[in-house]
Structure formats: structure tokens, C-alpha cells
C-alpha positions as CSV (number, residue, x, y, z in Angstrom):
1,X,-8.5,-7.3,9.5
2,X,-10.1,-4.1,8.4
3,X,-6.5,-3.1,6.4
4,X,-6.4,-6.0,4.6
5,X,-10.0,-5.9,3.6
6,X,-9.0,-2.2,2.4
7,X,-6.5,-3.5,1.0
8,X,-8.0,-5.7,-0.8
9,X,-11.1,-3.8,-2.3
10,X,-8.7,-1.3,-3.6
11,X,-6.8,-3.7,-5.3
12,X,-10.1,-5.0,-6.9
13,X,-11.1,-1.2,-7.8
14,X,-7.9,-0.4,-8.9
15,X,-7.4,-3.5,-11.3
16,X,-11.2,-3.5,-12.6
17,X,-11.3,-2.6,-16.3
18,X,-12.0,1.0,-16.9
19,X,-11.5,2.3,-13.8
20,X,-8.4,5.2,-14.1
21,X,-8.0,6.9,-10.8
22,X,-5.7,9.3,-12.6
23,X,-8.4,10.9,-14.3
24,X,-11.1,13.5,-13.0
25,X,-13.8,11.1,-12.5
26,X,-14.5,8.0,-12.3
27,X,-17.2,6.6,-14.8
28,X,-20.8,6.2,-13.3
29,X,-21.0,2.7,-15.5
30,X,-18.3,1.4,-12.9
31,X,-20.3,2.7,-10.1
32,X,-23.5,1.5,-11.0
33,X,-21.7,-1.8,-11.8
34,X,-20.1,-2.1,-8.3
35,X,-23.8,-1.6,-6.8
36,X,-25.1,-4.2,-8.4
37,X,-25.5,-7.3,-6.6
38,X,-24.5,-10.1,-8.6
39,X,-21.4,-7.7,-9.4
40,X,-20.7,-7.6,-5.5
41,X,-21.2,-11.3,-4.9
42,X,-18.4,-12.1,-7.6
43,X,-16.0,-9.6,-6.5
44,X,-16.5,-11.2,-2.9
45,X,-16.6,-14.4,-4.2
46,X,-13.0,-13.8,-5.7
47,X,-11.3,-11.5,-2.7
48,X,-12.4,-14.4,-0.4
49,X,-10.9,-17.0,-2.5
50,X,-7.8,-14.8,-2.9
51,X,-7.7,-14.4,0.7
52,X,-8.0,-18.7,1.5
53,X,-5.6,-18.7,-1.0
54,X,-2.9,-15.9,0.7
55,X,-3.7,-17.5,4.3
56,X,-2.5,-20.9,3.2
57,X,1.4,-19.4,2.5
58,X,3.7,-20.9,4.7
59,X,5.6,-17.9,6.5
60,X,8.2,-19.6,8.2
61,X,10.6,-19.6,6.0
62,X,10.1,-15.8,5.3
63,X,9.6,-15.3,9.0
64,X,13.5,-17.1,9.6
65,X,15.2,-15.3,6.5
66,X,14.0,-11.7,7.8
67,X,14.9,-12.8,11.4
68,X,18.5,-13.2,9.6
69,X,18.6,-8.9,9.4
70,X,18.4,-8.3,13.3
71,X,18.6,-11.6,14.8
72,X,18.4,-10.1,18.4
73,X,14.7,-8.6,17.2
74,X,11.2,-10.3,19.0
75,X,10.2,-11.1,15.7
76,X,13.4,-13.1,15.2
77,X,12.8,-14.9,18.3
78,X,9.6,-15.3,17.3
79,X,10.7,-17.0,14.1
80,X,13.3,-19.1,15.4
81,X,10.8,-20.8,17.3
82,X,8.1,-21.2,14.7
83,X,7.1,-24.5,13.0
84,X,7.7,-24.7,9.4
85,X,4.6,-25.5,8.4
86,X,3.4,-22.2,9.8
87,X,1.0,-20.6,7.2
88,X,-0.2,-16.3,7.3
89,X,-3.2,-17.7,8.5
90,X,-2.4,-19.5,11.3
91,X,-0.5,-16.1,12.7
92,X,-3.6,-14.0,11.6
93,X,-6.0,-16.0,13.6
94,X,-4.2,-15.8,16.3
95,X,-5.5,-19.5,17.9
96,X,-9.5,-17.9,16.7
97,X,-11.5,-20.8,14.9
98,X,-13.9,-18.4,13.4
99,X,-10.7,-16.3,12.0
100,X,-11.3,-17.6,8.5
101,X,-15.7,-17.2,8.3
102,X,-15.4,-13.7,10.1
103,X,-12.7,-12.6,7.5
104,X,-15.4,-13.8,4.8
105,X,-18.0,-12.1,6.5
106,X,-16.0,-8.6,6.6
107,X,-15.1,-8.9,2.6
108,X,-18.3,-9.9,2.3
109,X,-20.0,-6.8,4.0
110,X,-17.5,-4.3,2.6
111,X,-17.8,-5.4,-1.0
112,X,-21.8,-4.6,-0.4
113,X,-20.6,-1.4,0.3
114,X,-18.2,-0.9,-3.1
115,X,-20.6,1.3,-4.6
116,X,-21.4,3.6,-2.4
117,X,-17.5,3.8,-1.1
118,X,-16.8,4.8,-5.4
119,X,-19.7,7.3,-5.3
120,X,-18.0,9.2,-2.8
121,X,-14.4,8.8,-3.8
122,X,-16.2,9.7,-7.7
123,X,-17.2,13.5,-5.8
124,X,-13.7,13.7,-3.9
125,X,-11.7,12.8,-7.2
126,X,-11.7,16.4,-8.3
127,X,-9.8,17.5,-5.7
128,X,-7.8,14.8,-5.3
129,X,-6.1,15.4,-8.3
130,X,-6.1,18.6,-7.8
131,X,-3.7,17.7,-4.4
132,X,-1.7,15.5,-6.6
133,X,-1.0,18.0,-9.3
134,X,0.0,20.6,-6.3
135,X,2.2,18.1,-4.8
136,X,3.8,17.3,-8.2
137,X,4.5,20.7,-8.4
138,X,6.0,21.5,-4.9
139,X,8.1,18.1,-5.3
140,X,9.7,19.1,-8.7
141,X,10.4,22.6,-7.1
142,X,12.1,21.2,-3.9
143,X,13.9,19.2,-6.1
144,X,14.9,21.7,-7.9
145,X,16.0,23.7,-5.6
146,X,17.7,21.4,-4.1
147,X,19.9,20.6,-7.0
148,X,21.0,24.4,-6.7
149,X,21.8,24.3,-3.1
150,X,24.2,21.3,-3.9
151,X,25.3,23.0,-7.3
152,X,26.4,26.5,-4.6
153,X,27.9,24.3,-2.0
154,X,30.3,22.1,-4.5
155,X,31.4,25.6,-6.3
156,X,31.9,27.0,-2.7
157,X,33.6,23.4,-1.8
158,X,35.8,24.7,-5.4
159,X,36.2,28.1,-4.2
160,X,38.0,27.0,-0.8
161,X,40.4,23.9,-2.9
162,X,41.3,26.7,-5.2
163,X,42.1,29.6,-3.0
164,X,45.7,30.1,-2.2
165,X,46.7,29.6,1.4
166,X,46.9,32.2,3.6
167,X,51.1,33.3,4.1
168,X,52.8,33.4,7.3
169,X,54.9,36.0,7.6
């Protein structure tokens, strides 16, 4: 439950207006918004109508058409025995009646906590980007270098085609 609710809240921070993760910082207006109460209520209001609405997707079919890849798989048996009218929720519960208030309760608690999560991902952005950049970097030169150690080997691959053979005397 715990991924899904992070998950979720970064979805919601990622798609609320004016926040841009790719830059240095993120704006205190945001943060300050995402402590405010009313703010949090809303954005639990909709992650927990988003979630009712995800756990009501019958996964059967889904379920039986990836069991179709490795048929001999548990989930496949799994599948193949599944009711049609199975819905994400009724495999997330797992048989629990209070799956669907306690998953409330969690978005619930965690979206209380959205302001104080940003606050410290607003004094780690710095170096996050920072990472990223490095990574960019070391990515394009592997890359790179890569693209040379394939450019040697096909001119060796050449060398070898083009090389007479060796005589037998």
C-alpha cells in the first residue's frame, strides 16, 4: 500500500502547476501551499477518489491476456482461474473489508505530510540535479565510447575480410 500511496503523491506533485522538478528548487509558494490544510484535504479528497476509481478496473481480462506470454507462469494459473468480474481491488484487499477505508486513511495521513515531504526534497534538489547532470554526462560518454569500440571492431571485422589468405606452399 505504501508504493502506491508514493506513487500517487508524486504523481500529484509532479502534475501540480508550477512545480518543475528539473529546476534547482522548488518554489516555497508550492510548499507553503501543500501545508496548507484545505490544500491537503482536496488533494486527498481527489487521490482517494482516483484510487476508488482505479480499484473498480476489472483485471481479469488483463490478468488472462498477460497469462497468454508464459502460460505455465503462477500468475497464469492464477488468471485462468479468476472470475471475470475480478476488479484491482478485489486482488489488493486480499479478502480485507477494511482494504478500501485503511487505503483512505494512508492517502489521507501522507497527504498531511506533503509539505513537509517538499521542504526536504526543496533542500535535496541542489544536489539532485547536480547527480543528474553527472549522470548525463557519464551516460553520453559511455555512449560514446561505445560507439568507438564498435567503430574499431567493424574496421578490424574489415581488416580480416580484406586480408589475403595466408598461401600454402
Amino acid at each position: 500500500m505504501r508504493s502506491v500511496m508514493a506513487t500517487l503523491m508524486a504523481t500529484v506533485l509532479i502534475a501540480s502547476p508550477g512545480v518543475a522538478f528539473a529546476q534547482p528548487s522548488i518554489p516555497d509558494e508550492v510548499i507553503d501551499k501543500l501545508d496548507d490544510p484545505r490544500t491537503q484535504e482536496a488533494i486527498a479528497d481527489a487521490l482517494a477518489e482516483m484510487v476508488r476509481a482505479m480499484m473498480t478496473v476489472k483485471i481479469a481480462p488483463i490478468a488472462k491476456a498477460v497469462a497468454k506470454i508464459d502460460p505455465d507462469s503462477e500468475s497464469a494459473r492464477d488468471a485462468r482461474g479468476m472470475d471475470d468480474d475480478t476488479t484491482l481491488g478485489d486482488i489488493a484487499a486480499k479478502g480485507d473489508p477494511d482494504y478500501a477505508d485503511d487505503m483512505e486513511d494512508g492517502i489521507r495521513r501522507t497527504t498531511r505530510m506533503s509539505g513537509t515531504m517538499m521542504r526536504q526534497m526543496a533542500k535535496m534538489m541542489p544536489v539532485l540535479v547536480g547527480m543528474a547532470k553527472d549522470m548525463g554526462a557519464q551516460m553520453e560518454d559511455a555512449v560514446e565510447r561505445a560507439a568507438q569500440d564498435t567503430e574499431r571492431e567493424t574496421d578490424r571485422d574489415q581488416d580480416r575480410k580484406t586480408e589475403p589468405a595466408p598461401r600454402e606452399d
